[in-house]
Structures are given as C-alpha cells and as structure tokens.
C-alpha positions in Angstrom: 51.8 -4.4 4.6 52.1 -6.8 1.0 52.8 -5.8 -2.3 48.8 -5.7 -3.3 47.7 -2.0 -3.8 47.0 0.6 -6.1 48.6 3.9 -6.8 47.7 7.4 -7.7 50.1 9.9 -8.9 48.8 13.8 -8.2 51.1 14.8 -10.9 49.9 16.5 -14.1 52.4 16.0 -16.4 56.3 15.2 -16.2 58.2 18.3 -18.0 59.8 18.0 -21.1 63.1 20.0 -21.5 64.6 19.5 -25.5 68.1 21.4 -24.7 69.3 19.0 -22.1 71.7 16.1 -23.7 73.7 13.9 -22.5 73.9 11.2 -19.9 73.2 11.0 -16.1 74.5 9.3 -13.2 72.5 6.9 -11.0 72.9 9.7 -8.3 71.2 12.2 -10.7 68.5 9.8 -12.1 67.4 8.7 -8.2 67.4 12.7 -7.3 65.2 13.2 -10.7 62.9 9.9 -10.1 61.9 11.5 -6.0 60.8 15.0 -8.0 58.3 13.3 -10.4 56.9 10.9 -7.1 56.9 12.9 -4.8 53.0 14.1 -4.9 52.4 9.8 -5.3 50.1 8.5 -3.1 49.8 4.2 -2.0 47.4 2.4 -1.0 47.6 -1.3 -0.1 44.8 -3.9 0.3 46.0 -7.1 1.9 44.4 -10.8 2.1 43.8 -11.7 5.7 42.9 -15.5 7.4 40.1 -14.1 9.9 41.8 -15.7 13.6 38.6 -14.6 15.8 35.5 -12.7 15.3 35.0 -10.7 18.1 31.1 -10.7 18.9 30.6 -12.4 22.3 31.1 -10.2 24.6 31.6 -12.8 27.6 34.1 -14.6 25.8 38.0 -14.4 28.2 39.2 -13.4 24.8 37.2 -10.6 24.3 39.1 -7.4 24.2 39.2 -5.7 27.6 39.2 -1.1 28.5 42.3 -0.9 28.9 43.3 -0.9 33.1 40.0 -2.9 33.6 38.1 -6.5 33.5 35.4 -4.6 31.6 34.8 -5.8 28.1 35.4 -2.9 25.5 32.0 -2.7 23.4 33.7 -0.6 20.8 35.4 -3.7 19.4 32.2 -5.6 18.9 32.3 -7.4 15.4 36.6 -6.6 15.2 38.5 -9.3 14.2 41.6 -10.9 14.7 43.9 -11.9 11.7 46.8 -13.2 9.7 48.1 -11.7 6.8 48.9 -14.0 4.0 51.2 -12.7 2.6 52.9 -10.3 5.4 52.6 -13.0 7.9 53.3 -16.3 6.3 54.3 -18.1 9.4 51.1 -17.8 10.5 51.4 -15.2 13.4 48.1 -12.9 14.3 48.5 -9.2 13.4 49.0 -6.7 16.0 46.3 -4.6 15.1 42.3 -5.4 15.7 40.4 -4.9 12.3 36.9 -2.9 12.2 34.1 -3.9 9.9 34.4 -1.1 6.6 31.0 -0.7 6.6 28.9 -1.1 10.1 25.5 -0.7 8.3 26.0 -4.2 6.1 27.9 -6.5 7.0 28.6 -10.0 6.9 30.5 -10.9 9.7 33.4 -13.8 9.0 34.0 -17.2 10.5 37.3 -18.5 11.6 39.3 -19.7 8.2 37.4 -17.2 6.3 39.3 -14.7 4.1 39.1 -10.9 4.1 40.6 -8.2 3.0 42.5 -5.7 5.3 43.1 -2.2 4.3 44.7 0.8 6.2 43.3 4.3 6.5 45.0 6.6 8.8 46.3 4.3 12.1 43.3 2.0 11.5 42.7 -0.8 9.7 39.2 -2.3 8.2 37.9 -5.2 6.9 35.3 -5.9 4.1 33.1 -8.7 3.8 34.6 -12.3 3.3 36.2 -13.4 0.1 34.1 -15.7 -1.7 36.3 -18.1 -1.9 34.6 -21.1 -2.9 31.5 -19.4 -4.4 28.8 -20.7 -1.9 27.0 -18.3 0.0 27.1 -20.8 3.5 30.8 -21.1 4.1 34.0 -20.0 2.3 36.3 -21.1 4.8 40.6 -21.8 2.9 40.6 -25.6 2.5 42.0 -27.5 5.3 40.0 -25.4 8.0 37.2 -27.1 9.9 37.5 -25.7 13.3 34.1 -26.5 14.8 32.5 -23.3 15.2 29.4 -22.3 16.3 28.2 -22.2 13.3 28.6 -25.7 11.9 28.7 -26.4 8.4 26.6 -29.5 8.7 23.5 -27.0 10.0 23.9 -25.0 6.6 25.1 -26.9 4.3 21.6 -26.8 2.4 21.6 -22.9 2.4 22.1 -22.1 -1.1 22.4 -18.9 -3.5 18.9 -18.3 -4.7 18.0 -18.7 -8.7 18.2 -15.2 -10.3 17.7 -14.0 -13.7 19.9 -11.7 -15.7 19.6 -7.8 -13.6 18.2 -9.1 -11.1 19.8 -7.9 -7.5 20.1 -10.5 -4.5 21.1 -10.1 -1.0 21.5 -13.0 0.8 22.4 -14.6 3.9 24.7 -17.5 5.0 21.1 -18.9 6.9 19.2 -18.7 4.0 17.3 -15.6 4.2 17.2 -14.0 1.3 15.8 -10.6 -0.4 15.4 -10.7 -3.9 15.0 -7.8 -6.6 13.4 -9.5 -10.2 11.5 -8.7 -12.6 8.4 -10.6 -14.3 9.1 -12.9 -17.1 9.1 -9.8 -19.8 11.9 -8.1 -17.6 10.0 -4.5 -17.2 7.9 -5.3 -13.9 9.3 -5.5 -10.7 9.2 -7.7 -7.8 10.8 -8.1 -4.5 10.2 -11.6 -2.4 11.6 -11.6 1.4 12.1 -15.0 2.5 13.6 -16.4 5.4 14.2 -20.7 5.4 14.9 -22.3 3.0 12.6 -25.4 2.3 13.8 -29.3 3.3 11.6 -30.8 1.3 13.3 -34.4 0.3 13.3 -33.6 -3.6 15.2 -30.1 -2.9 17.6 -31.7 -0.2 18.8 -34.6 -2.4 19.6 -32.4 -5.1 21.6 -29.6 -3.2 23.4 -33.2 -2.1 24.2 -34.5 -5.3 25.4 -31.4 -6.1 27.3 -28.9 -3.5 26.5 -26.3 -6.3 22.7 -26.8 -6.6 21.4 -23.2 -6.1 17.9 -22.9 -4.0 14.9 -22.5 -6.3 12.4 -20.1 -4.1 8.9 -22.1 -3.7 6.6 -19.1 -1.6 4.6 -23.0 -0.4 7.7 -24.8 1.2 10.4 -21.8 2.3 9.7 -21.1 5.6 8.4 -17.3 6.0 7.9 -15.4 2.6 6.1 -11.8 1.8 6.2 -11.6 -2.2 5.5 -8.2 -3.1 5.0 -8.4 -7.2 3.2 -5.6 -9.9 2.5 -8.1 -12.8 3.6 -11.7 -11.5 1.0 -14.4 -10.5 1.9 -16.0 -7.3 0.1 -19.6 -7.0 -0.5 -19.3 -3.1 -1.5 -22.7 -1.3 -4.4 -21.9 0.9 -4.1 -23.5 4.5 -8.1 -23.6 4.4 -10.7 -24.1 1.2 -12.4 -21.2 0.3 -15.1 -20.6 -2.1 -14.2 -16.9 -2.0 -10.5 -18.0 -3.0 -9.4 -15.6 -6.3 -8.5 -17.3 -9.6 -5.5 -14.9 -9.5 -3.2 -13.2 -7.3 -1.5 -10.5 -8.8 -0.6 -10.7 -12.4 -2.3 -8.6 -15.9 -0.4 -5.7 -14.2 -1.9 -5.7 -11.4 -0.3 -6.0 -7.7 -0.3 -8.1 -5.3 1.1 -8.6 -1.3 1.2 -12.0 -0.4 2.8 -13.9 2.6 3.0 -17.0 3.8 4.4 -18.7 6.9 3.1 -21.6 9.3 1.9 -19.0 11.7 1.1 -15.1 11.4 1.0 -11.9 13.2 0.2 -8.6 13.3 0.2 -6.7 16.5 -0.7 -2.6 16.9 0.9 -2.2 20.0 -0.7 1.5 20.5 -2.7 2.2 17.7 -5.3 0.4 15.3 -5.3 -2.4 12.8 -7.2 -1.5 9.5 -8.1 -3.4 6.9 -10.0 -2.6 3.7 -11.0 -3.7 0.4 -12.9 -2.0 -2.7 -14.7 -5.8 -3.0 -14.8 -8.1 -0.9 -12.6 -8.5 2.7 -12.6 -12.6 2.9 -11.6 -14.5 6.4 -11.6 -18.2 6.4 -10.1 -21.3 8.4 -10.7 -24.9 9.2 -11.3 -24.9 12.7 -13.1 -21.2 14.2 -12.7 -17.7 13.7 -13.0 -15.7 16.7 -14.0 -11.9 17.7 -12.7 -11.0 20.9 -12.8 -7.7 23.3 -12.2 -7.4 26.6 -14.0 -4.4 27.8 -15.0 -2.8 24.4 -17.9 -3.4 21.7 -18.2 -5.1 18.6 -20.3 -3.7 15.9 -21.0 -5.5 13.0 -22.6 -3.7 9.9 -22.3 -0.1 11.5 -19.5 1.6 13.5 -22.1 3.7 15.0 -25.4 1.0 15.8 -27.1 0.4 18.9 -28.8 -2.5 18.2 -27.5 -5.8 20.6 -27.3 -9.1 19.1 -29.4 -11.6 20.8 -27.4 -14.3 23.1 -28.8 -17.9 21.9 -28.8 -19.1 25.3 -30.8 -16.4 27.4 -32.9 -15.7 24.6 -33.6 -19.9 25.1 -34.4 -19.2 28.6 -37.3 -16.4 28.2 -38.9 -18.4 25.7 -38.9 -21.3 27.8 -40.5 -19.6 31.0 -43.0 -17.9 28.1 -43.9 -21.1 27.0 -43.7 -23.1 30.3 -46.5 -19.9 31.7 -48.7 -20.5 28.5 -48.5 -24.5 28.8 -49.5 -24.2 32.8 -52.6 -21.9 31.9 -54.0 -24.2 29.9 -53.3 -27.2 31.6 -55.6 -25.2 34.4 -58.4 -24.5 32.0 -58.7 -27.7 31.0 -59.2 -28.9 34.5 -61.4 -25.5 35.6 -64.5 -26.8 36.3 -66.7 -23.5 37.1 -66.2 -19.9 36.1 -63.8 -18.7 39.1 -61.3 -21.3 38.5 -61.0 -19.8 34.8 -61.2 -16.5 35.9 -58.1 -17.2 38.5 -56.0 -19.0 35.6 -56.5 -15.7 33.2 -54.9 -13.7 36.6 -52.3 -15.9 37.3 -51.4 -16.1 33.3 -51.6 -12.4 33.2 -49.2 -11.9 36.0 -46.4 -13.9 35.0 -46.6 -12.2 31.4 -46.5 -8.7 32.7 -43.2 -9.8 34.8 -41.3 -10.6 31.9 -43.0 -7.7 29.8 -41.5 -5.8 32.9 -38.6 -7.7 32.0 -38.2 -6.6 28.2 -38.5 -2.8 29.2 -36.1 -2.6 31.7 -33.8 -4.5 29.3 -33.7 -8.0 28.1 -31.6 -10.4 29.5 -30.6 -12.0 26.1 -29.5 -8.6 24.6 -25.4 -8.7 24.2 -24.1 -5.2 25.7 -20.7 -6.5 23.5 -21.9 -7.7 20.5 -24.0 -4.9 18.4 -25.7 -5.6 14.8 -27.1 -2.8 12.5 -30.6 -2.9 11.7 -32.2 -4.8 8.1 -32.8 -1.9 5.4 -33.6 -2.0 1.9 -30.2 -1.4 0.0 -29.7 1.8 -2.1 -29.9 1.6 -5.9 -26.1 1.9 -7.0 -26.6 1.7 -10.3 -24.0 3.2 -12.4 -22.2 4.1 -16.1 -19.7 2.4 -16.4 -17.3 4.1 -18.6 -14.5 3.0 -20.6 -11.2 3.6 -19.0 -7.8 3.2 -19.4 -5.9 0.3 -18.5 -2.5 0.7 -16.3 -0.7 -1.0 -19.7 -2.1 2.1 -21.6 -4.5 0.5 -24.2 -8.6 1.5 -24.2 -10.5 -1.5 -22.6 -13.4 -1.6 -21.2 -12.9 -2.4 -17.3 -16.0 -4.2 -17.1 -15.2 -8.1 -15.6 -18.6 -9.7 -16.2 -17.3 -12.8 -14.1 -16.1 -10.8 -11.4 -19.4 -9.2 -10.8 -21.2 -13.0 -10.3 -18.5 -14.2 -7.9 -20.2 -14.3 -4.8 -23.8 -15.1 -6.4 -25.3 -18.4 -5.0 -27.9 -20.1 -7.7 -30.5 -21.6 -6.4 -31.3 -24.7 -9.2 -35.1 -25.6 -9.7 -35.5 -29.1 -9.4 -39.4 -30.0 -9.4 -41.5 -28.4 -11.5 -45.3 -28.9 -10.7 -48.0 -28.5 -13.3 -51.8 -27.1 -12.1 -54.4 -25.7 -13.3 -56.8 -23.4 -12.2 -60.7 -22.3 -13.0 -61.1 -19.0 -13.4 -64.4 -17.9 -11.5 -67.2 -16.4 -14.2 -67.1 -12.4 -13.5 -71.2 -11.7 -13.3 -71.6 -8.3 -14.6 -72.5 -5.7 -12.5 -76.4 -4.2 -12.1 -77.0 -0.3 -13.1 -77.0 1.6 -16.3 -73.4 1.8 -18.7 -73.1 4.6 -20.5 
C-alpha cells in the first residue's frame, strides 16, 4: 500500500560502544542499520475513493459463495475501492474492505473517502472522511453519480448546534442524539430527535448558507424525546388544557418529554403503567376513549363491584315507570265507581312488581364492563410538613403554596340578597325555677 503510516520500533535502546573508531563501508552500515530495525513494526493507513457499497443483496454485483449464484451475506456493508494514492489511474482494489467497527457505522456513498488499513490478510475501513465538513454528503468534488440517496433529498440535513463538551452523534438523515448540558454546564441532558424541521424560515437559511447548522426546535423536528434534569422544555400542547403545568422540568428537577404528530406505546405481553404523586392529566380536542374487549373497567377502585349505569337503558326503565304511573292515573280519573279504582290499583301494582322483579334479578341498565367505586367521605390527610432538603443542597422549605390550589375551582358570588327576619318572642315556660 502508500507511504501513509506509522511506525513502532520494539527496540529499547541502540548500544553505545566508545572503543570502536574509525570509518565504515556502506556494506557494513546497511548490515548495522537491519540489526537496530529488525524488531520494527509498519503500519500503513491509506485514503480510498469508495467504488460500491455492498448492501443490496439482489444487486448482479453483489459478491457471490464462491461455486454458486448465492449471494455471500458475509460481505454485507464491504466495499469496493480505489486507492488514491496506490491506484492513481483509477483501477478498483483487489481486495473487498470490511466495516472496522460493525457495531457503529456509517456506511459510505460512492465518491465518498475512507480510509483502508491492513490487519493480517484483511483489510478495513473506517467511517467516511469528512471531507467537506457537512454531516449529509462528503463526496470528492466532481462526483455526482445519482445514487440512491440523492443529495437534493438531504441537502437540508444539517449538523445540530452544540455547545462546548457537549457530545453529538448524528446521522446523514437528520436523526440526531445529543449529549448537553443546561445553560450553567453541570446538568445533563440528552434530546433524541429524528427529522429535521422544514419550516420556511429554517429552509431559507440552510439555503443561503450550505453551512447553516440545524437549531433543534422539540415543536417543528419531527419525532423528539428530550430527557433533561434542570432544563425547561417549552412544549406546544396539541390540545388546551387547564391542567397544563407552568413548567416542565427545570429548578433541578427532571423531566421526559416527547413529541411527534402521532404516538404509541404498545405492551405486547404485559401491562402499561402509569403513575403520578399528583395529578395523572389526559386531554384532547376531539374524544378520549376507554376500550376492552372482553375485560372490565374499574374506575376509582381496582377491586369495586359497583356497575356504572348505561344512559340509554336506564332511559328505557324510567320511561316504562313513568308511562305505568301516567296510564294509572289517566284510569282513575275516568273510574267512575269503586271497582274500576280498585282494578287500576291491581293493574298499577302488577306492572311495578315486574320491573321490581326486574331490578333483583339484575338491572338492565347496569354496565357488566364499566365498574365505579362507591361515594365515601375522604380520610383526613392532614400532615407536618417538614423542612427538607432541596436536591441543590440548601434548607427550603418544600412547601409550593400555588401548587397546592392548582386544580381548585372558585365559585365567585355574584348576588348578594339582603333579608331580614323576626325573631319569634320565646314565652317562658310554666313551673317553679330554682
């Protein structure tokens, strides 16, 4: 391979000897020069033009088992290449090259630059050069083989702002997963993202400038799970909520927060938990639905018995209670001797007992899916609160006065009525006081 490498020379020292004098011959010098090299080890790292990025395993190109038409899935993600400065007319190297590192890796595009080493009989590749310091394409000028991955389609993916320490590991697509800090650089934070956003004010500045890094906006990117211990993250709510928090995250505290135009989360075998030392708040602009196919739901008590009433059937009874009352007296209004009363209070009597039959053997308008525990008087949970210590150290007192009146609805007075009263005489009662 080229002249690019390193050396490292297992040699201690070269001996000193102060009795010999005199000179040598170039025989004796080349003899003396192998003895001091001779533990030297080389080790050469070579440039490389990527020719093909083996990945498509249907492609005629792809590399074959040996004997067969079978495509050899051991050579997934090797390339083809030409070294640049071994090869300078441009011919492909004999040898396929293997990814360095299979666990991360950014596999190149045609035109991309790599560099080749050689350990053993095989030869590896690390990730491409960046040669023009973008993140989307870093192809050697001149190259514009259409690919299938154009560079029209991500020409707007950018590098991502960072801040000095930060750690960034980022895609060609424009997913991206950051490592920050807050603004005081002690906090963490790490923000997934994946899309960057299109919105027209971000899109004519990446154009104006083929520079212009990507500012992250957790609103417009496309999917995005900020994870942050002392960082506000001003979320956008897709619905209004009066139960929205002033704050997410922030005065060391932490916060999860995603956004994405649609959401989620499956338990393919097991169960889907949610909980929350306050308040646990759904809300959304067109319905929020409860659904089971064959199970129960219980609202208020995991363990309750009592069905919810269905709004419909529960309609039904009271009309056939009322419709019963309404005929009874519609007959005693038109009973004209004793009998005819007397057969309206039977008739009256008998349809109630039906649906009093009814209620015992289980009402029609109780749910058997939908349960809801009982009204009860709610325990006293009054509490000291005590002074505790704060997760930045200092002595504060935890209490959040406006935190506790939150979710308190006050009712204003509007009319206030004036009357008066007389106070009936008390007449003193007859007997002897003592």
């Amino acid at each position: 391979m080229s002249n690019i490498g390193y050396t490292r020379n297992n040699t201690d020292y070269i001996p000193e000897s102060g009795t010999e004098t005199g000179f040598i011959n170039k025989a004796e010098a080349i003899e003396l020069i192998k003895s001091y090299v001779q533990d030297l080890e080389f080790y050469e790292i070579e440039p490389a033009e990527v020719v093909t990025c083996h990945l498509n395993t249907e492609a005629s190109n792809f590399p074959k088992i040996e004997g067969t038409s079978e495509p050899d899935l051991s050579k997934l993600g090797c390339v083809e290449v030409s070294l640049l400065h071994s090869q300078s007319g441009g011919e492909t190297f004999e040898n396929l090259v293997k990814p360095l590192f299979k666990g991360m890796v950014q596999y190149p595009l045609k035109g991309e630059i790599v560099n080749v080493a050689q350990y053993e009989n095989d030869y590896f590749y690390y990730n491409p050069l960046n040669y023009n310091n973008k993140i989307n394409l870093n192809k050697l000028p001149g190259r514009n083989e259409e690919d299938e991955v154009s560079e029209s389609g991500i020409q707007f993916n950018r590098p991502m702002v960072a801040e000095e320490g930060d750690t960034v590991l980022q895609s060609r697509f424009g997913s991206t997963i950051h490592f920050g800090s807050d603004k005081d650089h002690k906090e963490p934070f790490l923000r997934i993202s994946c899309g960057q956003n299109k919105n027209t004010d971000t899109v004519q500045a990446k154009a104006g400038n083929e520079h212009f890094p990507h500012i992250p906006n957790i609103n417009a990117d496309g999917a995005n799970i900020w994870l942050t211990t002392n960082e506000h993250t001003a979320l956008a709510t897709g619905a209004p909520s009066e139960m929205k928090q002033r704050t997410l995250g922030g005065n060391f505290q932490s916060s999860i927060v995603s956004n994405a135009d649609t959401q989620a989360i499956n338990a393919r075998e097991g169960d889907v938990s949610a909980y929350a030392q306050r308040n646990v708040n759904l809300c959304a602009n067109t319905s929020i639905n409860l659904e089971t196919e064959f199970g129960e739901i219980k609202l208020g008590d995991s363990k309750t018995n009592n069905p919810a009433v269905l709004g419909d059937q529960l309609k039904d009874f009271l009309r056939l209670t009322l419709s019963n009352v309404q005929e009874f007296a519609d007959e005693m209004i038109a009973a004209t001797v004793k009998t005819d009363q007397d057969k309206a209070y039977a008739q009256l009597k008998e349809k109630l007992k039906a649906q009093v039959d009814e209620l015992d053997l289980g009402a029609k308008f109780h749910s058997n899916k939908v349960f809801i525990r009982e009204n009860h008087n709610p325990p006293d949970v009054t509490q000291e609160i005590d002074n505790q210590v704060t997760r930045d150290g200092s002595d504060e007192d935890e209490l959040d006065i406006e935190s506790m009146w939150d979710n308190v609805v006050w009712n204003e007075i509007e009319d206030v009525v004036d009357r008066n009263y007389e106070v009936e005489r008390i007449t003193a009662t007859a007997g002897v006081r003592g």
